[in-house]
N, C-alpha and C positions, 0 to 999 in steps of 0.2 A: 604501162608495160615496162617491163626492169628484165637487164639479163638474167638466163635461166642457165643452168647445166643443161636439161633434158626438155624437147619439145614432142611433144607426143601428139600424134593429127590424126584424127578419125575421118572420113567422108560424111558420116551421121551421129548424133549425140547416140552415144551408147556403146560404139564400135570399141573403143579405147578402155572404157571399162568392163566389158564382156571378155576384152582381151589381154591386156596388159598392166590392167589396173593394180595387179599383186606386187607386179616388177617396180610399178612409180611407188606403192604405199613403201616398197622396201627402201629404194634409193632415199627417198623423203625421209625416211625414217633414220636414214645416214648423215643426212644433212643436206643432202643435193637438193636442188631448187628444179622444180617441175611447171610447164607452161603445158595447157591443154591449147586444142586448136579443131574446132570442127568445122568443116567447109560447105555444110549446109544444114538446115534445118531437121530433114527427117522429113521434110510434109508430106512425102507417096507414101508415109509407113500406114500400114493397114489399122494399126489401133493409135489413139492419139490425135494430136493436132502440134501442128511447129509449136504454136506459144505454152503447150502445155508440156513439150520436151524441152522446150528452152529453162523454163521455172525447174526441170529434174536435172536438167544436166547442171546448173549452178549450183543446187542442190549437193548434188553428188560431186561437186569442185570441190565444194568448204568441206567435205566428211572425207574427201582427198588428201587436203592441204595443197591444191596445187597454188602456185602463186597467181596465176589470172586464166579464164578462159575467155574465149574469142571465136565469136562465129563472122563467117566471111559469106555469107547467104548464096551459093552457089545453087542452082538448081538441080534438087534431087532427083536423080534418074537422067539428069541431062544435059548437065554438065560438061565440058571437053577440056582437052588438054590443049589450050588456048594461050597464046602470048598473054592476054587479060588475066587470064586466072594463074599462070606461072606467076605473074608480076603482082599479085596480090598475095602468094604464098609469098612470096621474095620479100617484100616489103615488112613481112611479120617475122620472118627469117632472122633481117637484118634488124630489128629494131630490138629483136631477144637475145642474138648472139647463141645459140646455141652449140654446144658440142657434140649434141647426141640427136639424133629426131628418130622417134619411133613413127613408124608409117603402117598404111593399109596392108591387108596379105597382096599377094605379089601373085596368088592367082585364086580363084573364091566363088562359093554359088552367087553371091550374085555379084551382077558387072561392074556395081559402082564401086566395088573395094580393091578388081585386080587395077583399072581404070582410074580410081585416084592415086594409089600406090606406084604409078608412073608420071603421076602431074605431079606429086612429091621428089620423086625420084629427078625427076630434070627442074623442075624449079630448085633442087638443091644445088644442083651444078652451076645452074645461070647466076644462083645468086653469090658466085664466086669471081662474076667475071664483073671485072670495072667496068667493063662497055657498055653495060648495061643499066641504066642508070634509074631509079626510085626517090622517091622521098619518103619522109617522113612529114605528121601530121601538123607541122610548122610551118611547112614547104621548103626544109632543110634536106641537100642529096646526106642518102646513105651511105655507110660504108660497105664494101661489099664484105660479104661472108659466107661460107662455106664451113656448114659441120664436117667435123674429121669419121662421123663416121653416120647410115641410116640404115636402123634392123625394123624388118617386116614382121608384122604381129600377124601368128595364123589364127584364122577366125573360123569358120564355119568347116572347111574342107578337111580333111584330114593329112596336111601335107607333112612330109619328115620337116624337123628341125634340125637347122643349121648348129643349134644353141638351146639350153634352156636355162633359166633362172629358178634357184627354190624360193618359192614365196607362201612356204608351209605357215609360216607366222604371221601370214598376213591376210590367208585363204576368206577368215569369216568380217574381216573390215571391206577385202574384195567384196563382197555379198552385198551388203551395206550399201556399197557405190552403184554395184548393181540393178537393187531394188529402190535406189533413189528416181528408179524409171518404172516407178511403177503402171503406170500407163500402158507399159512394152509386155508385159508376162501375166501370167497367173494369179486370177483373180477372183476365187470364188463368189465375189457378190458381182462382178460385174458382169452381167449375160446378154449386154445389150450390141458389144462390139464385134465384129467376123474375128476369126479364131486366125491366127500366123504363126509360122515355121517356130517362134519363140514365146508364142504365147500358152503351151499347153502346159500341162501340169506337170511335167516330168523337166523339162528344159533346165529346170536350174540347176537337177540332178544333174543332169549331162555336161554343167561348166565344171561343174568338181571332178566326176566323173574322167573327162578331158584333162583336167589338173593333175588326177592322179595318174595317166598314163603317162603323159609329157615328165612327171616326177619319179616315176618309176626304174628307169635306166639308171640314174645318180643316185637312189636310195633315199630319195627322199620322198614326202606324204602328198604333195601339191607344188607342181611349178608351170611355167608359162614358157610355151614353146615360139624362135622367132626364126626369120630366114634373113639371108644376105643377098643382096646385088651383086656385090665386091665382094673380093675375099678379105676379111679382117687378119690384120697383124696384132702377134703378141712379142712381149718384150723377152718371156721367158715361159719353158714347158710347165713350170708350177702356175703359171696365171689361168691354165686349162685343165686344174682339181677341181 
């Protein structure tokens, strides 16, 4: 693991590219260096098995570019915002140096994404603070670190955004990282699995769909809507064109 600019963390393989995946292909595509981060497997999801989203989500890393992914096997569906599990994001925190971390929606149909999007939110703080001490896989202490800044990627809900990005150029590479889950959606030969919220035949219609509304206010064809905790500083009023 090598410092990143951007740390992007799903609670499930998939969450990050159903939601944000447009915004990393674009930064990557600038030159900023992208670290994924899933914090469990997936295994309650209704179609699949962990080892068969593990094989899609590395999949859809390399058709990324991100520079490494990492899963922290945290129990899906049950999971807490636990000193163990802060101190586990902590430790990948500091070991990447991050500037930026995209996180869970900050409030969502389901629990685990308003839920992890607060075990992010305060392992970011903690891992600012020296008192709090980690290692590294050497058994070398860390430095502490603190990203300057964490936006919330909306996932399912229809919640306003703080912000959006256009990532009209990068909508059908989105897709791509997508469907590297294919396990997760629409699948005309496969009739043997129960059907989920994202598995029916329209659902992918509906990430573009979402695309294009979140795109719509700025004039553009496809963007990705996120939320704040904090309120972000800008340097000047042209940074907000």
């Amino acid at each position: 693991m090598k410092k990143v600019d951007i740390l992007a963390i799903g609670v499930h393989p998939d969450d990050v590219e159903l939601s944000c995946s447009g915004t990393i292909l674009k930064h990557i595509a600038q030159g900023k260096t992208v670290g994924l981060l899933d914090l469990t497997r997936g295994e309650l999801g209704t179609r699949g098995s962990a080892e068969i989203r593990t094989i899609e989500a590395n999949n859809s890393a390399k058709i990324m570019g991100a520079s490494f992914r990492i899963n922290l096997d945290m129990a899906d569906g049950f999971f807490k915002n636990t000193k163990e599990n802060q101190l586990k994001i902590i430790q990948i925190i500091r070991a990447c140096q991050p500037e930026i971390i995209l996180a869970n929606a900050l409030d969502d149909r389901h629990p685990d994404h308003g839920r992890a999007a607060k075990l992010v939110h305060d392992s970011c703080f903690l891992s600012g603070l020296v008192k709090v001490p980690t290692f590294d896989e050497n058994g070398d202490l860390q430095d502490r670190w603190r990203p300057k800044s964490v936006y919330h990627y909306i996932q399912d809900a229809q919640l306003d955004p703080d912000f959006v990005i256009d990532i009209s150029d990068f909508i059908e590479t989105k897709m791509q990282c997508i469907l590297s889950f294919k396990s997760q959606f629409f699948d005309a030969n496969n009739t043997s699995e129960l059907s989920s919220p994202i598995s029916g035949q329209d659902f992918l219609e509906f990430i573009k769909a979402k695309g294009r509304t979140f795109g719509r206010p700025i004039g553009v064809t496809y963007a990705e809507g996120f939320n704040v905790a904090r309120t972000p500083g800008v340097d000047s009023l042209f940074d907000l064109l």
